[in-house]
C-alpha positions as CSV (number, residue, x, y, z in Angstrom):
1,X,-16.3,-18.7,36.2
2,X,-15.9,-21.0,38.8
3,X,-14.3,-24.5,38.5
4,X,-14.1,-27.7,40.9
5,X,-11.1,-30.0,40.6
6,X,-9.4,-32.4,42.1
7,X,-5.5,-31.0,42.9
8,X,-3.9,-34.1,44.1
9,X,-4.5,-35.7,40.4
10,X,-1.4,-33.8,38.4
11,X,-3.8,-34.6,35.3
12,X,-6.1,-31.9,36.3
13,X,-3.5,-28.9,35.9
14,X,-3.5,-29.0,32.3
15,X,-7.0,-29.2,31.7
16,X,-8.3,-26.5,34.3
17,X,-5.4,-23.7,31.9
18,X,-7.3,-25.2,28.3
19,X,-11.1,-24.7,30.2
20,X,-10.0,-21.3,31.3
21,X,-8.8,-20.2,27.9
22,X,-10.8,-21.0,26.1
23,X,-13.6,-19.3,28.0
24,X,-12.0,-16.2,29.2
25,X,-8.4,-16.3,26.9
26,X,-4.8,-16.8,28.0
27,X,-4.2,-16.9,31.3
28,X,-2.5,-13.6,32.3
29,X,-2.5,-14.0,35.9
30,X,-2.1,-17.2,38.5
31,X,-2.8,-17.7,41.8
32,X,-2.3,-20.2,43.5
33,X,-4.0,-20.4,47.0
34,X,-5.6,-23.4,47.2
35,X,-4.7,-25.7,50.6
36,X,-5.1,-29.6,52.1
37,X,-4.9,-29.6,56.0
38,X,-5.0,-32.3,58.6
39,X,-4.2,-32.2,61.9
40,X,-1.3,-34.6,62.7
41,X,1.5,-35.0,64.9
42,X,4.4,-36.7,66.3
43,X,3.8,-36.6,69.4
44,X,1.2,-39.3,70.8
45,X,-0.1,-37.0,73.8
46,X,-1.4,-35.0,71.3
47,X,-3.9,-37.1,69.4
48,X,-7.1,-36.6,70.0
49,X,-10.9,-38.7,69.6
50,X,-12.5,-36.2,67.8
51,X,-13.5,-36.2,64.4
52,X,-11.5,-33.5,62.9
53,X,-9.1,-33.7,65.9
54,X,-5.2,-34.3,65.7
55,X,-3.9,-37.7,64.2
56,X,-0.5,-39.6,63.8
57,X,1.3,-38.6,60.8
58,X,0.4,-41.1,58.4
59,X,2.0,-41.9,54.8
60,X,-1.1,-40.9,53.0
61,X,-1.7,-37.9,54.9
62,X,1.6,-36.6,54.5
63,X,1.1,-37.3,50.5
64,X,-2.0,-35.5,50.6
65,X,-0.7,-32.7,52.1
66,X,1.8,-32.5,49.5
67,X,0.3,-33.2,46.5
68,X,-2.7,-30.4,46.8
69,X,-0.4,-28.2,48.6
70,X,3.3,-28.3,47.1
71,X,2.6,-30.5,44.1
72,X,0.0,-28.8,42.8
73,X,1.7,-25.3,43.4
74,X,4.4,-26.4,41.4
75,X,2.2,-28.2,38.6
76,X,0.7,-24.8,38.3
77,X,3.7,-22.8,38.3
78,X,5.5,-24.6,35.1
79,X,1.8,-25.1,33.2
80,X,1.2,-21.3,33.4
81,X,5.4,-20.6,32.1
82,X,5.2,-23.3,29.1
83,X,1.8,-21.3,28.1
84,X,3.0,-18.1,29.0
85,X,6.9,-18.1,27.0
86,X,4.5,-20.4,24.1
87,X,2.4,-17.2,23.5
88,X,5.4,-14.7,24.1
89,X,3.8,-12.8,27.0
90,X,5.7,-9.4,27.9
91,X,4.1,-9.7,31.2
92,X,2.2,-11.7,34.0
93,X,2.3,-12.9,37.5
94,X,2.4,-15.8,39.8
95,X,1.1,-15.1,43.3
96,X,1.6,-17.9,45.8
97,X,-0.1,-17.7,49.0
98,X,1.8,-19.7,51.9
99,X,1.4,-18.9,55.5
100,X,3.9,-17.9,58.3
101,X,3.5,-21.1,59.7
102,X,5.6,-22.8,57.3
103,X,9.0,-22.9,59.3
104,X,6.8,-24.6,62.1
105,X,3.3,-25.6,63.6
106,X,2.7,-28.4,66.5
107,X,-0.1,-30.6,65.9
108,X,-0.1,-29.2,61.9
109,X,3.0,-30.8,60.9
110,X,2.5,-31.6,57.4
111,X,0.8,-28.6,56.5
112,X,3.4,-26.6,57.4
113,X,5.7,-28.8,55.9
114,X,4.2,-28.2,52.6
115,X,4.0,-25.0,53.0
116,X,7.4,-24.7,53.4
117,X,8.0,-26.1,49.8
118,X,5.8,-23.3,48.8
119,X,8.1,-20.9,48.9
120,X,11.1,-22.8,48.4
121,X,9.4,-23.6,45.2
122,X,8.8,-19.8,44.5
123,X,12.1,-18.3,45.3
124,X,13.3,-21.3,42.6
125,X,11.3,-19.7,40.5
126,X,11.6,-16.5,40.9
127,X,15.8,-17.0,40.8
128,X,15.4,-19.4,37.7
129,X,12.9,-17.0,35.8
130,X,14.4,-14.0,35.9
131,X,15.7,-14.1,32.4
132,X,11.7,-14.3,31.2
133,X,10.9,-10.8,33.0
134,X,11.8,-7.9,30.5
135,X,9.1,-6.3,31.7
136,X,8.7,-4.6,34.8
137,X,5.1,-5.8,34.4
138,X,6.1,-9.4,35.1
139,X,6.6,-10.5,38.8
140,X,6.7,-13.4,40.8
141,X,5.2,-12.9,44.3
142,X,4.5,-15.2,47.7
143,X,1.9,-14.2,49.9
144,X,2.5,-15.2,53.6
145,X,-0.3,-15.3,55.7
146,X,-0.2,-14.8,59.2
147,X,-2.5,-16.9,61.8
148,X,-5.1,-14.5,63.7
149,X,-3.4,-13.2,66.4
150,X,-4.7,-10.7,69.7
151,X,-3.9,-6.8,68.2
152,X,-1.0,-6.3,70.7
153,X,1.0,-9.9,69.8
154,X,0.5,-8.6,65.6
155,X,2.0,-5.6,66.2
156,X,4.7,-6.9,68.1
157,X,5.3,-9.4,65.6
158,X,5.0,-7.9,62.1
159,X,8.1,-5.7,60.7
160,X,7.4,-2.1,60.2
161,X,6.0,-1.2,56.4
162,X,2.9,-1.4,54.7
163,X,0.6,-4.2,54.2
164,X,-0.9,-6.6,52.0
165,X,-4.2,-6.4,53.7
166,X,-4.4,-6.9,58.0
167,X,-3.4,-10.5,57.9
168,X,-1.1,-10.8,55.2
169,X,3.0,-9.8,54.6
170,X,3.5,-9.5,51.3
171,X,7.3,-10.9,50.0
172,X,8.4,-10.5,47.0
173,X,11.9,-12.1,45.2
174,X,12.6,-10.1,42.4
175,X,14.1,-11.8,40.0
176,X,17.3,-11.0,37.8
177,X,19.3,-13.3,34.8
178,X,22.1,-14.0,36.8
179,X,23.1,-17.2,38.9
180,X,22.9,-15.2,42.6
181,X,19.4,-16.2,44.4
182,X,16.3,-13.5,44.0
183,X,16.7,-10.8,46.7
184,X,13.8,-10.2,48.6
185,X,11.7,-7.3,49.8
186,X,10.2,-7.6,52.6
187,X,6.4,-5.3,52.1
């Protein structure tokens, strides 16, 4: 089943969880890796004529950026736990994919910005969540991507373990009742 929406419009979220149960049944699984990105930047120098080329940040780019790419994350996330503690699940998953350039990217500002609420948004969850995970079955997992780099600079810069596929480090914040923040294993 395949489905086109609109993610910037928080009235979508609802309806895209009733169309999918009621063709395939409660939603078990969610993942959420679904992305806006515009080239912008602060710095002037760095604008360029071309159509898809780097732009000023702008007011409605940076709300674009986060409305598909934070907003809609989040949207997501608290649709699929109302349905999910409604139908007393004993055990499902959010996976968020984010990407390791979400502490920083030039000319990409925004994107990563949003990104960065990604996984804030996640370890919330994951911290605040905890207490709905009696089963070891039920996770809450970010994805971080990692741009293509030449072999030699990847293995330099990915930390020994296995992987979540060749581009992809997989984190994830297990989550527990109490008040401390989720720790984190780092895959």
């Amino acid at each position: 089943m395949a489905l086109e929406a609109d993610l910037a419009d928080p009235a979508t979220v609802p309806l895209l969880f009733d169309r999918c149960e009621a063709e395939l049944g409660p939603v078990d699984v969610l993942v959420n890796n679904h992305t806006y990105c515009v080239l912008e930047t602060f710095d002037p120098a760095r604008v360029t004529d071309e159509e898809s080329g780097v732009r000023l940040l702008t007011a409605p780019v940076i709300d674009a950026h986060f409305a598909v790419n934070a907003r809609a994350y989040a949207l997501l996330m608290a649709e699929y736990v109302q349905r999910y503690l409604k139908r007393n699940a004993r055990s499902g998953r959010i996976i968020n994919l984010s990407t390791d350039a979400a502490h920083a990217h030039e000319s990409n500002v925004s994107y990563a910005a949003s990104k960065h609420a990604i996984e804030s948004y996640s370890r919330s969850a994951a911290s605040e969540l905890g207490q709905y995970t009696a089963s070891p079955s039920t996770s809450w997992l970010l994805v971080r991507s990692r741009p293509a780099t030449s072999r030699r600079s990847r293995k330099r810069r990915l930390p020994p373990g296995p992987r979540l596929a060749a581009s992809a480090n997989l984190k994830t914040w297990r989550t527990s009742s109490s008040s401390s923040p989720p720790s984190r294993r780092d895959g």
